[in-house]
ZAMARGU-4260 file (C-alpha; in steps of 0.2 Angstrom, whole numbers, plus 5000, padded with zeros to 4 digits):
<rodrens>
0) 5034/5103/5053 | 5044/5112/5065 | 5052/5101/5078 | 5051/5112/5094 | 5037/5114/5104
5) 5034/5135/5102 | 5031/5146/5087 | 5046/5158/5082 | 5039/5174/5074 | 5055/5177/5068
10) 5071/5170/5066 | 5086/5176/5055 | 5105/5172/5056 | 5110/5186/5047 | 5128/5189/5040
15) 5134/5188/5058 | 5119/5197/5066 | 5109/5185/5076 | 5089/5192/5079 | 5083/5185/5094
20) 5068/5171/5093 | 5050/5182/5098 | 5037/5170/5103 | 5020/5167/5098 | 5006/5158/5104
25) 5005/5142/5098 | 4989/5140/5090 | 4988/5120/5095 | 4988/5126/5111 | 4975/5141/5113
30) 4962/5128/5105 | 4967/5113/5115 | 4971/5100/5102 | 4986/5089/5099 | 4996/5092/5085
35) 4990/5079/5074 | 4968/5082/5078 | 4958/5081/5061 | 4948/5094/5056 | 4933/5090/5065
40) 4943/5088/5082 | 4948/5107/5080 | 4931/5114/5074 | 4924/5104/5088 | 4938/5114/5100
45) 4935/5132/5092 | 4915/5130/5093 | 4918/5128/5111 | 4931/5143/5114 | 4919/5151/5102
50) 4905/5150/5111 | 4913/5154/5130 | 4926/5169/5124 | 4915/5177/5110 | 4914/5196/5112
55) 4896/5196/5113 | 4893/5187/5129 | 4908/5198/5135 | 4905/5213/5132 | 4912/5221/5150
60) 4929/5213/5143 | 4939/5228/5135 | 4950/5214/5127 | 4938/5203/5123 | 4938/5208/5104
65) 4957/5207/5105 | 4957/5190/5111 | 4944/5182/5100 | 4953/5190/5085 | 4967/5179/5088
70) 4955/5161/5093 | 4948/5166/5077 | 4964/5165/5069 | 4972/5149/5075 | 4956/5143/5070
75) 4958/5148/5051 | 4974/5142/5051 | 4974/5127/5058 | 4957/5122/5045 | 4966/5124/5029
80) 4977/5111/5022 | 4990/5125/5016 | 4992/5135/5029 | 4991/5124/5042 | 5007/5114/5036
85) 5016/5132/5034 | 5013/5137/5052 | 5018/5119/5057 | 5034/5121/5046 | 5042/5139/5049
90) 5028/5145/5064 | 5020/5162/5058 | 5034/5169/5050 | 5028/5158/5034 | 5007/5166/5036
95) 5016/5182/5034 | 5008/5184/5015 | 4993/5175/5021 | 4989/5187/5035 | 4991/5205/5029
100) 4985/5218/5038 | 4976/5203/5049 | 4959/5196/5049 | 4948/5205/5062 | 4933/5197/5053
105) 4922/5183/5066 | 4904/5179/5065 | 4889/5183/5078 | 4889/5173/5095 | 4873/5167/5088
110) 4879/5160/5072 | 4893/5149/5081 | 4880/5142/5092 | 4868/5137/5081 | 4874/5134/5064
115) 4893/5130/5064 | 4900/5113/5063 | 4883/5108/5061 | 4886/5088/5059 | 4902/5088/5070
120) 4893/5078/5083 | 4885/5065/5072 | 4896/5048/5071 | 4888/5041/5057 | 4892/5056/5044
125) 4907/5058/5040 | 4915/5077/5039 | 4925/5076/5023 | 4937/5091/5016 | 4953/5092/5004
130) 4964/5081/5013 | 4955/5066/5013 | 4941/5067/5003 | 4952/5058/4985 | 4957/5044/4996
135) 4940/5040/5006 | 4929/5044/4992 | 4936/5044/4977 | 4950/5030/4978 | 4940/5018/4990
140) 4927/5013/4979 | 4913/5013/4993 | 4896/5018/4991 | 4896/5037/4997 | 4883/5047/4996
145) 4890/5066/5002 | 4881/5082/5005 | 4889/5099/4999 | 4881/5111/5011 | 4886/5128/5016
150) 4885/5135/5035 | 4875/5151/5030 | 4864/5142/5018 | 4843/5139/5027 | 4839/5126/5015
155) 4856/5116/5022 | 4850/5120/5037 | 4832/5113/5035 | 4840/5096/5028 | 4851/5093/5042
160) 4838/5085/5052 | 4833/5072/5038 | 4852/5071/5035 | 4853/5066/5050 | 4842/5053/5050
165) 4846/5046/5034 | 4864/5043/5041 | 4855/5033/5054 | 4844/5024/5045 | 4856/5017/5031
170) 4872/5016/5044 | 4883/5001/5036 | 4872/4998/5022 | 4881/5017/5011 | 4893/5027/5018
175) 4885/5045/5023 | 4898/5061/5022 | 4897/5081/5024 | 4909/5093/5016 | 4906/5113/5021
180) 4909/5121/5005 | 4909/5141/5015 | 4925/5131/5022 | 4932/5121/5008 | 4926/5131/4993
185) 4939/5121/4980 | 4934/5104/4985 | 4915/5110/4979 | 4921/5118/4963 | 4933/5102/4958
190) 4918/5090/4961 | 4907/5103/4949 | 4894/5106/4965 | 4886/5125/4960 | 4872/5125/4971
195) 4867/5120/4989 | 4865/5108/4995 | 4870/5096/4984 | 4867/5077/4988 | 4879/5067/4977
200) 4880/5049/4979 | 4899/5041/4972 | 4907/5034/4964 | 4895/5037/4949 | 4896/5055/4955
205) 4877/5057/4952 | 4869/5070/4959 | 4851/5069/4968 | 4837/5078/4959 | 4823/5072/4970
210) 4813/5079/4986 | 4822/5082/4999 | 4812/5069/5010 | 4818/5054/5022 | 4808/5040/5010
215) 4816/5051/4994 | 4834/5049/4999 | 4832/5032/5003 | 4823/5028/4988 | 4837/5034/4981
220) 4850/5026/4987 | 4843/5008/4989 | 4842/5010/4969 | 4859/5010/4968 | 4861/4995/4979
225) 4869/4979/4972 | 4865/4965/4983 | 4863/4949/4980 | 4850/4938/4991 | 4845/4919/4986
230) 4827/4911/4986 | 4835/4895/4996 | 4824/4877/4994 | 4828/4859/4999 | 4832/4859/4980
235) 4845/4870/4980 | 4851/4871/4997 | 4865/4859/4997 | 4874/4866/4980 | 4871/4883/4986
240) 4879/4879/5004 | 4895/4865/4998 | 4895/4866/4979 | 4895/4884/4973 | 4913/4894/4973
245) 4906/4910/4973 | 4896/4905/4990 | 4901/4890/5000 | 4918/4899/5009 | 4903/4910/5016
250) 4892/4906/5029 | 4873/4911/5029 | 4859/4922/5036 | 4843/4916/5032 | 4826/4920/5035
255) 4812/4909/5036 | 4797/4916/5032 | 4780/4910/5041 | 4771/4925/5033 | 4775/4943/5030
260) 4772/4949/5046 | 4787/4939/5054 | 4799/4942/5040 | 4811/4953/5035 | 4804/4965/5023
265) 4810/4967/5005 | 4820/4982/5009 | 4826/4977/5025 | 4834/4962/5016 | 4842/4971/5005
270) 4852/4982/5017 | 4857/4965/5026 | 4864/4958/5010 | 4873/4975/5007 | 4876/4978/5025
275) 4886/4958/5025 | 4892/4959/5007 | 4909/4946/5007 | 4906/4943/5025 | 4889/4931/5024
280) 4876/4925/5011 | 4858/4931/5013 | 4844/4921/5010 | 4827/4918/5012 | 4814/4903/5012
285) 4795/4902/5012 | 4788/4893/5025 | 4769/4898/5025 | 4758/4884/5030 | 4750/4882/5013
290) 4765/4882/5004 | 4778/4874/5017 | 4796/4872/5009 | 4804/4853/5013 | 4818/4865/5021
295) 4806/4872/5034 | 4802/4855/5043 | 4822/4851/5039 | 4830/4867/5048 | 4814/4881/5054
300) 4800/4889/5051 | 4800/4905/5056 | 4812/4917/5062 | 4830/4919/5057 | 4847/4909/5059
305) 4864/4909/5057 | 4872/4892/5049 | 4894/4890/5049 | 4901/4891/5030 | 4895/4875/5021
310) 4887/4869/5037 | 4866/4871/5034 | 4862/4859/5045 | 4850/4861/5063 | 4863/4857/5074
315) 4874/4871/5069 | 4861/4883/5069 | 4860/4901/5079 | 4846/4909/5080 | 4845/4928/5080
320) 4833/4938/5088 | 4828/4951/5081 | 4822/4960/5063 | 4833/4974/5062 | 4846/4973/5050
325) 4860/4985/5060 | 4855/4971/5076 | 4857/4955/5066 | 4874/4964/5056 | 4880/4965/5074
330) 4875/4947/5080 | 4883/4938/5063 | 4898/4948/5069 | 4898/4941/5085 | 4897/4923/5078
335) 4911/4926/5066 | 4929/4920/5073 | 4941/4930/5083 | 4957/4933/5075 | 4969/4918/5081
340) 4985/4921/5091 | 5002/4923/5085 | 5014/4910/5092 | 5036/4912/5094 | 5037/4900/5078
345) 5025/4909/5069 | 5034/4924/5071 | 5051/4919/5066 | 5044/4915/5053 | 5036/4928/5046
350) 5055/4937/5050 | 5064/4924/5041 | 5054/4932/5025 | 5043/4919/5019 | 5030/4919/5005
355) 5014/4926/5014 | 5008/4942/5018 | 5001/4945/5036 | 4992/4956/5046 | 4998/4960/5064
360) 4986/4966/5075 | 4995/4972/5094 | 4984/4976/5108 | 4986/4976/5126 | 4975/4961/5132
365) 4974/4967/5148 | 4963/4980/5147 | 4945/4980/5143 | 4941/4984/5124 | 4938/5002/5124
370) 4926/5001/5108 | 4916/4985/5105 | 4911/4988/5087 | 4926/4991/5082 | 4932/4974/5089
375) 4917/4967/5079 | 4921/4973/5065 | 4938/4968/5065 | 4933/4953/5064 | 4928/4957/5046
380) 4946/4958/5040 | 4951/4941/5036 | 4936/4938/5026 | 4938/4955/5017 | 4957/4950/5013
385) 4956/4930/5013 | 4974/4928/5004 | 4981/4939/5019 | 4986/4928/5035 | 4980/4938/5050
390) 4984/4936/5070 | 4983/4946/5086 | 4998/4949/5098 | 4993/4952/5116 | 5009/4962/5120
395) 5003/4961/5141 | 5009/4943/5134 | 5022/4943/5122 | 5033/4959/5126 | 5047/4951/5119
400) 5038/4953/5101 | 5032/4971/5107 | 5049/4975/5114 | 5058/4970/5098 | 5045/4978/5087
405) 5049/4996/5099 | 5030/4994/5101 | 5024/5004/5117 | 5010/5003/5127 | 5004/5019/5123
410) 5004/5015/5104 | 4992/5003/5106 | 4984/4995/5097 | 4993/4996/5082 | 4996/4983/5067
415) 5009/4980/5055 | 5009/4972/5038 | 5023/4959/5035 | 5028/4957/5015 | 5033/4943/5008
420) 5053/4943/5005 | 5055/4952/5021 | 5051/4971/5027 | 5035/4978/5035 | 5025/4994/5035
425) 5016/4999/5055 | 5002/5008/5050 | 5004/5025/5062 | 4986/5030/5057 | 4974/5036/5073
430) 4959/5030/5065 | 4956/5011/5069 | 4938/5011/5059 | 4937/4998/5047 | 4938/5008/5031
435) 4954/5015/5037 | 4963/4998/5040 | 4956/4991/5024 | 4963/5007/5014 | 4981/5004/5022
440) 4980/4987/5018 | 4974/4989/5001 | 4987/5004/5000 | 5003/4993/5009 | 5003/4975/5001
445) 5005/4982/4982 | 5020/4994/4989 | 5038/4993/4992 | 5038/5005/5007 | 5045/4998/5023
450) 5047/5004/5041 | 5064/5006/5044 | 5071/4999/5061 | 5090/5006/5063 | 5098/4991/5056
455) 5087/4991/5038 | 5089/5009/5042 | 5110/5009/5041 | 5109/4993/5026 | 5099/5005/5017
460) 5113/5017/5017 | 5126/5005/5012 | 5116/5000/5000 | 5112/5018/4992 | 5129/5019/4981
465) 5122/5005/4969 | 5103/5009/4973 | 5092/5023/4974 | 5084/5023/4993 | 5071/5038/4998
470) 5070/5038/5015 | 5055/5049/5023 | 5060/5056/5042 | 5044/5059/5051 | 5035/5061/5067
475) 5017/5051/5071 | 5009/5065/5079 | 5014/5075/5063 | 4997/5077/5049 | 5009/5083/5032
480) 5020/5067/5038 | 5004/5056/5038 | 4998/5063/5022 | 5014/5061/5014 | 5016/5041/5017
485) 5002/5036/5007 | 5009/5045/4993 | 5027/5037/4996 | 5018/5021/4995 | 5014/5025/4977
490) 5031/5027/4972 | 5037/5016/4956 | 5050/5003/4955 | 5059/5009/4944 | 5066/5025/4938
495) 5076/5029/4923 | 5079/5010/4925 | 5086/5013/4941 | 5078/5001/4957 | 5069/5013/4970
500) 5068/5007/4988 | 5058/5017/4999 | 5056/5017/5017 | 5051/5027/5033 | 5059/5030/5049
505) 5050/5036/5063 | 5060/5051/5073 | 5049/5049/5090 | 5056/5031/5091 | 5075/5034/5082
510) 5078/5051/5088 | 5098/5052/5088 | 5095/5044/5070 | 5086/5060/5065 | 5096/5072/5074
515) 5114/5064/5065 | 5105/5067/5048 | 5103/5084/5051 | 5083/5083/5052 | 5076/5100/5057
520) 5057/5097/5054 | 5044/5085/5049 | 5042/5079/5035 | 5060/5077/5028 | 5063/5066/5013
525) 5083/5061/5009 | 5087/5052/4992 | 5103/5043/4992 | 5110/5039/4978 | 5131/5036/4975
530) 5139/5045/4988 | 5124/5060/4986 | 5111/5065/4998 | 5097/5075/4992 | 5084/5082/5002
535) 5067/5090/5000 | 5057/5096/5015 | 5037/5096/5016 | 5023/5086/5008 | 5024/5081/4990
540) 5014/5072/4979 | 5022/5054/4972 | 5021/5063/4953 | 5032/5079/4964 | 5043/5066/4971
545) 5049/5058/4954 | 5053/5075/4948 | 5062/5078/4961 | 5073/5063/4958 | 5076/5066/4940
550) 5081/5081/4943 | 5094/5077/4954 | 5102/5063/4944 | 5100/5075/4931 | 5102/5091/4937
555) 5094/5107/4930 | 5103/5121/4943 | 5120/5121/4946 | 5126/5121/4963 | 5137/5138/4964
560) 5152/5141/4975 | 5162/5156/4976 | 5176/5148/4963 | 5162/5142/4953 | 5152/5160/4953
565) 5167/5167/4948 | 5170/5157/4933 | 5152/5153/4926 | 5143/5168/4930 | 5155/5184/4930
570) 5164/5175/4919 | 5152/5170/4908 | 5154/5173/4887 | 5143/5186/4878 | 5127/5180/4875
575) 5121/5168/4891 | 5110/5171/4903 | 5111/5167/4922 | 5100/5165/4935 | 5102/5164/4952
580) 5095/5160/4968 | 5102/5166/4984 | 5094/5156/4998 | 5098/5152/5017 | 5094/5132/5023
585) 5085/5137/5036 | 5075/5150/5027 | 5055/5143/5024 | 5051/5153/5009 | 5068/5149/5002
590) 5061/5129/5005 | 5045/5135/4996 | 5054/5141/4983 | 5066/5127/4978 | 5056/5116/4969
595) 5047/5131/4957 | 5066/5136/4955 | 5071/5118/4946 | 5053/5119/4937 | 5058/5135/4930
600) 5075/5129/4926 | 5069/5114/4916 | 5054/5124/4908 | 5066/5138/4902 | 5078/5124/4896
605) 5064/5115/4886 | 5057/5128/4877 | 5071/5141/4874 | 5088/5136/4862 | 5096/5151/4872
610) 5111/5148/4882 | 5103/5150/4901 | 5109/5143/4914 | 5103/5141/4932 | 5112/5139/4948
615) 5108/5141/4968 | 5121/5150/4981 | 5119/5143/4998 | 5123/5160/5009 | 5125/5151/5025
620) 5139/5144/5019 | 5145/5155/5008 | 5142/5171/5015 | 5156/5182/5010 | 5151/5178/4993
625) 5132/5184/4995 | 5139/5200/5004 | 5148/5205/4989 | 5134/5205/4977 | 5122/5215/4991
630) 5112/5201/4995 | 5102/5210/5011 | 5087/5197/5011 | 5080/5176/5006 | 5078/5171/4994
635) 5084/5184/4979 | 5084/5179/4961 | 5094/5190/4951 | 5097/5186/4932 | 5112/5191/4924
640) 5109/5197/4907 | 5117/5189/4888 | 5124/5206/4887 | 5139/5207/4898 | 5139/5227/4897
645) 5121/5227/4906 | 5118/5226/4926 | 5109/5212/4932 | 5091/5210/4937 | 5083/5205/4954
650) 5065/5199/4954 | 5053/5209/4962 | 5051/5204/4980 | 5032/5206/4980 | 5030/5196/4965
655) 5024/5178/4967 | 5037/5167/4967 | 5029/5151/4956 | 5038/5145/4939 | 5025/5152/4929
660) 5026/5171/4937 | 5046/5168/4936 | 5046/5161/4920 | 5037/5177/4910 | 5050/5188/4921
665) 5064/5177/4914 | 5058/5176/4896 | 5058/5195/4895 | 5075/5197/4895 | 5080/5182/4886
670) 5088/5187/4864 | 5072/5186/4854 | 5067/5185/4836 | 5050/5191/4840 | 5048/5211/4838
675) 5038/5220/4850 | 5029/5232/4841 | 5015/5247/4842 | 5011/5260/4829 | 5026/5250/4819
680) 5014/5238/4813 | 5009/5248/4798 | 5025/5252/4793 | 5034/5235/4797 | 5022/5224/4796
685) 5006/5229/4782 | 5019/5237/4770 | 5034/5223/4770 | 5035/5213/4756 | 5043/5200/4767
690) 5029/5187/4777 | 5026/5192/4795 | 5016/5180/4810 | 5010/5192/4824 | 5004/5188/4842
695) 4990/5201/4845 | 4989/5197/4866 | 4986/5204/4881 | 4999/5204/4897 | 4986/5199/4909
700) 4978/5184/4897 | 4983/5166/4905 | 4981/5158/4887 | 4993/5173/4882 | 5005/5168/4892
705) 5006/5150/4892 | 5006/5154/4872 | 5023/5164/4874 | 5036/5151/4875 | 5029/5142/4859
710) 5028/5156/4849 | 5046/5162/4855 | 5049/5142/4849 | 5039/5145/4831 | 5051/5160/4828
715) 5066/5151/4829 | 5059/5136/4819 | 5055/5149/4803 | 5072/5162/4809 | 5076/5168/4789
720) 5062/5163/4780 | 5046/5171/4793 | 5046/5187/4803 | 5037/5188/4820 | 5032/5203/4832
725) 5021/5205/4844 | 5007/5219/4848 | 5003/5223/4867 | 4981/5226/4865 | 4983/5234/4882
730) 4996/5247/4877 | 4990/5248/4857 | 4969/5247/4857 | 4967/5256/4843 | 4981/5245/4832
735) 4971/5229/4838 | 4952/5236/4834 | 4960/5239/4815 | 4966/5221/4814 | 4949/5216/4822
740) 4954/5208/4838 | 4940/5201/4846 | 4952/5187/4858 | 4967/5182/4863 | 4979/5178/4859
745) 4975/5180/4841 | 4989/5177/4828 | 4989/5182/4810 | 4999/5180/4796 | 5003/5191/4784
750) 5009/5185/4768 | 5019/5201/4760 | 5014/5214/4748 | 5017/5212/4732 | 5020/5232/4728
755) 5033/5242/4734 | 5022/5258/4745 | 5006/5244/4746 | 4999/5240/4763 | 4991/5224/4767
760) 4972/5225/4773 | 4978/5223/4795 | 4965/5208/4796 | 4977/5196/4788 | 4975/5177/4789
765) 4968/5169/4803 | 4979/5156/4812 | 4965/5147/4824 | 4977/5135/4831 | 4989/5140/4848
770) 4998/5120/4843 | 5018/5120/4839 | 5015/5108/4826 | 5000/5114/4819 | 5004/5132/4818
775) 5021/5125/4806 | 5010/5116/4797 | 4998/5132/4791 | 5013/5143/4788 | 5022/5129/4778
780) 5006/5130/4766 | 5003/5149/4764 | 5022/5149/4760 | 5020/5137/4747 | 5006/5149/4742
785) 5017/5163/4744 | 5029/5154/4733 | 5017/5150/4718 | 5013/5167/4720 | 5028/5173/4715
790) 5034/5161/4702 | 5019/5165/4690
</rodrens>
């Protein structure tokens, strides 16, 4: 993420030419959103410019059309995941290839005001896409149940209403969410939806086959309920209240029922129980008259009460007014305790490192709450995470604490979480909900990230020449950055043997920090390792991340300067192959490219005995270097060929620049045993005595390629005993339809005539596997075959 403010559309220091910067509107902006709104912030912001600036309700506006195309725009920018981190990283110069020939495509005025965004305004569903839908859903093990709808789908449409309802009905007893397939067709696909709508309650991923009716979907879903609620007597009251493990921590809910009129009914029951699940037992005691429980004339005999943990007796009793579930949830969390407050000895304490972990909530104490259910159901957390101390810190209070911890007013309220040995993590998160705060929790206490302050910050890089640290330089207000910590938290302990610390530093708070290490945008992740700094910029997954480090303890592209390019790659021996990419630092598809350029590097390397080398040229700082090879444009990959007498290669700029795309470009001019073959078959091939394997493919098959390298590997494996070729199907139909080939790839063995002038029938043997192993294994046995043959 860019760290200024504007969006260059281009911006090239160029072999001495500097282009002056051209500015864009910034997208951010036009719709009137921060730069770290969620998706349903900026729908809800586009719906609203949508509807005022839309050509139809403007039609005396000769620029209306004009305008709206570029609302329209930021709007499809800003919505997807991908290129919504690329504007934020390099502007619009990086949506070039996403935007060509632009998008004058927009919908009717109509359609924005009645069916876009259609549950955006409803607080109890929540609007689920790519970004967050694997760690709410997915990882959180919560009952969900989602609905995959499309925006120009009626029957959608028609269930919104019921949908609606449904969310209000079973609010805190299941979690209710939306995703808008039209928007985010590959979430739908990767969680097999085909149809819509499609009602799919998680985590069992089972899909609703039912009608599409309020009492239906409950139905449903209550099925799926596991809640536990006790038939409580003066028999068992006492064990169930003082004795039991699994429920005497807990205080109770308990209805006493005079008849069925003034009682909870079964249903209602069990939302409760599902509703308070680890917050409070649920239970219920008959109290008609002709069957009157000793507990009724002991504690009540009608209505319903709350009793303390272990404390069933009348004097502690609350009654609660009401039999609605969502009203008593909210009573029972008003009885529960506030969270107590941090004292000075407590806190040096937890700063000296001891053995607990805690949870630090900061707020500003004197101002009203601005949400009172989410201070309810805070109180919820120590209950949820009983081996976890937890305390509050009024910071209008104790702004030394606040002060020390950099925590601002405008940050509040924020909370941190305090590891044992020393070292926290501040949760930066907007969303305070309950769920959210659980996740981090969950998330941060099995980790080793930390927040950095600038002394851990300047110990960690002391530290780096015996251990390897990854530091993350981010912004809060930056989405990629907030994505990224989660997967930093999932970072091992070890690589290669190797102890891996990792820890954040916030570039709002520690600015000159940022700026000293050469930070340019958001996010930036350094590993420091030995006296080396190695640098990736963007989101990455924790899997990309590890690969990353491996690959620069054990690098697979060399690092090139001009003495270097001179003695490796003009000066390389007959017979090696390298590849080079010429990139600028501040170039954002030459960052894109980078990590496809190592996986390339390793790929080649592990699949190819060929002498091929890779190495990178930074142009910026060696740009007389670039100029003499005719570098004009970044990023450029050129291959220099095994034969020293041939020019090199560049790879075509309009290609895509992914390891796979570079890798079949690379392969093609690598040494080769295999034969490329057309009308030759018949003559090379069917009439050899010598055995032959053959790769009938086709150029645009995906199996076909993916096939390449092992087959490139198999030739080497049987170089002097087997012969390989391949045949083009695309270029040679009429070769293939003779051998009869119905797929591909498809490879046949042939085994050799056994008369000179004979041909072989072009079918051959069959091979039905594409596995190294497997393939050596059916060769090695029409050999032996082969062999036999002969020998009688």
């Amino acid at each position: 993420m860019r760290l200024s403010g504007v969006t260059p559309l281009l911006s090239l220091y160029f072999f001495g030419l500097f282009i002056p910067f051209i500015f864009a509107i910034d997208y951010y902006e036009l719709l009137n959103v921060a730069k770290d709104a969620d998706d349903r912030t900026i729908r809800k912001a586009f719906k609203k410019l949508a509807i005022l600036k839309h050509p139809d309700k403007n039609k005396d506006d000769p620029k209306a059309h004009e305008e709206f195309v570029i609302i329209n725009r930021a709007y499809e920018v800003l919505k997807d995941e991908e290129l919504r981190k690329k504007y934020d990283k390099w502007g619009e110069e990086g949506l070039k290839d996403d935007f060509q020939g632009g998008n004058q495509q927009y919908q009717s005025y109509q359609f924005y005001r009645d069916n876009f965004g259609i549950y955006d305004d409803d607080s109890e569903i929540v609007t689920l896409s790519r970004s967050d839908f694997q760690q709410s859903v997915i990882d959180s093990g919560d009952l969900w149940f989602v609905n995959f709808y499309s925006t120009f789908c009626s029957h959608c449409h028609d269930l919104a209403p019921t949908w609606r309802e449904l969310a209000r009905e079973l609010e805190g007893v299941v979690r209710i969410g939306a995703v808008n397939c039209a928007e985010d067709p590959m979430l739908c696909q990767s969680q097999n939806v085909m149809g819509y709508p499609s009602l799919v309650l998680y985590p069992d991923q089972t899909f609703y086959q039912g009608p599409r009716t309020l009492k239906g979907l409950t139905d449903f879903v209550m099925q799926k309920i596991v809640a536990e609620i006790h038939r409580i007597t003066f028999k068992n009251y006492l064990s169930l209240s003082t004795e039991w493990e699994k429920y005497a921590p807990f205080p109770w809910v308990i209805d006493f029922c005079e008849d069925e009129e003034s009682c909870l009914s079964k249903i209602n029951r069990r939302k409760l129980a599902s509703m308070l699940n680890g917050l409070a037992n649920v239970g219920y005691v008959t109290c008609p008259e002709h069957k009157r429980d000793l507990l009724c004339k002991k504690l009540r005999d009608s209505g319903i009460a709350f009793y303390p943990a272990g404390q069933l007796l009348k004097e502690q009793e609350h009654e609660i007014d009401s039999y609605d579930p969502k009203e008593i949830y909210n009573s029972v969390l008003n009885l529960l305790p506030e969270w107590n407050e941090l004292n000075d000895e407590e806190y040096e304490k937890i700063l000296d490192g001891n053995d607990e972990t805690t949870l630090l909530r900061f707020f500003d104490g004197s101002k009203d709450a601005e949400d009172l259910n989410v201070e309810r159901e805070l109180k919820k957390l120590p209950m949820m995470f009983p081996d976890i101390t937890t305390k509050r810190v009024d910071c209008s209070k104790m702004t030394d604490i606040c002060s020390e911890l950099n925590i601002k007013t405008e940050d509040l309220p924020r909370f941190i979480l305090f590891k044992p040995g020393g070292g926290y993590e501040i949760n930066y998160g907007k969303k305070h909900a309950i769920h959210d705060l659980a996740t981090f929790i969950r998330e941060s206490r099995l980790s080793h990230l930390i927040s950095f302050t600038e002394q851990k910050y300047n110990e960690a890089i002391e530290k780096s020449e015996e251990e390897i640290w990854i530091i993350d330089y981010f912004a809060p207000w930056c989405p990629p950055c907030m994505k990224l910590i989660p997967q930093l938290r999932g970072m091992p302990d070890k690589i290669d043997n190797l102890l891996i610390h990792t820890g954040t530093l916030d570039c709002v708070t520690y600015k000159h920090i940022c700026q000293k290490a050469g930070i340019a945008s958001y996010p930036t992740t350094q590993i420091y390792y030995k006296g080396q700094k190695y640098q990736m910029v963007g989101y990455h997954t924790s899997e990309q991340i590890i690969e990353f480090i491996s690959d620069s303890l054990n690098p697979s592209v060399e690092v090139l300067n001009p003495t270097d390019f001179e003695d490796f790659v003009l000066g390389r021996a007959e017979g090696v192959t390298f590849v080079v990419d010429f990139f600028a630092p501040w170039c954002g598809p030459c960052q894109q490219l980078a990590p496809e350029f190592r996986k390339l590097a390793r790929s080649i390397k592990a699949d190819s005995n060929e002498e091929v080398r890779f190495g990178s040229v930074d142009c910026d700082a060696h740009r007389g270097l670039c100029q003499s090879q005719g570098i004009t444009g970044y990023p450029a990959i050129r291959l220099y060929r095994h034969k020293l007498q041939q020019k090199p290669l560049d790879y075509p700029t309009n290609w895509w620049r992914d390891h796979g795309s570079m890798q079949r470009w690379v392969n093609e001019f690598l040494p080769s045993l295999v034969e490329q073959y057309g009308q030759e078959f018949y003559d090379e091939v069917l009439a050899s005595a010598s055995p032959w394997l053959v790769d009938f493919y086709a150029p645009w098959c995906g199996h076909c390629i993916q096939f390449a390298p092992v087959y490139e590997k198999l030739a080497k494996h049987f170089e002097g005993r087997v012969k390989f070729a391949k045949v083009d199907c695309d270029r040679y139909p009429g070769v293939c339809q003779n051998a009869q080939i119905r797929a591909y790839p498809s490879i046949r063995f042939y085994i050799g005539t056994e008369q000179n002038g004979e041909r072989q029938n072009p079918i051959g043997m069959h091979v039905q596997s594409q596995n190294f192993d497997a393939i050596i294994q059916i060769i090695e046995t029409a050999l032996n075959h082969y062999r036999n043959r002969d020998e009688l």
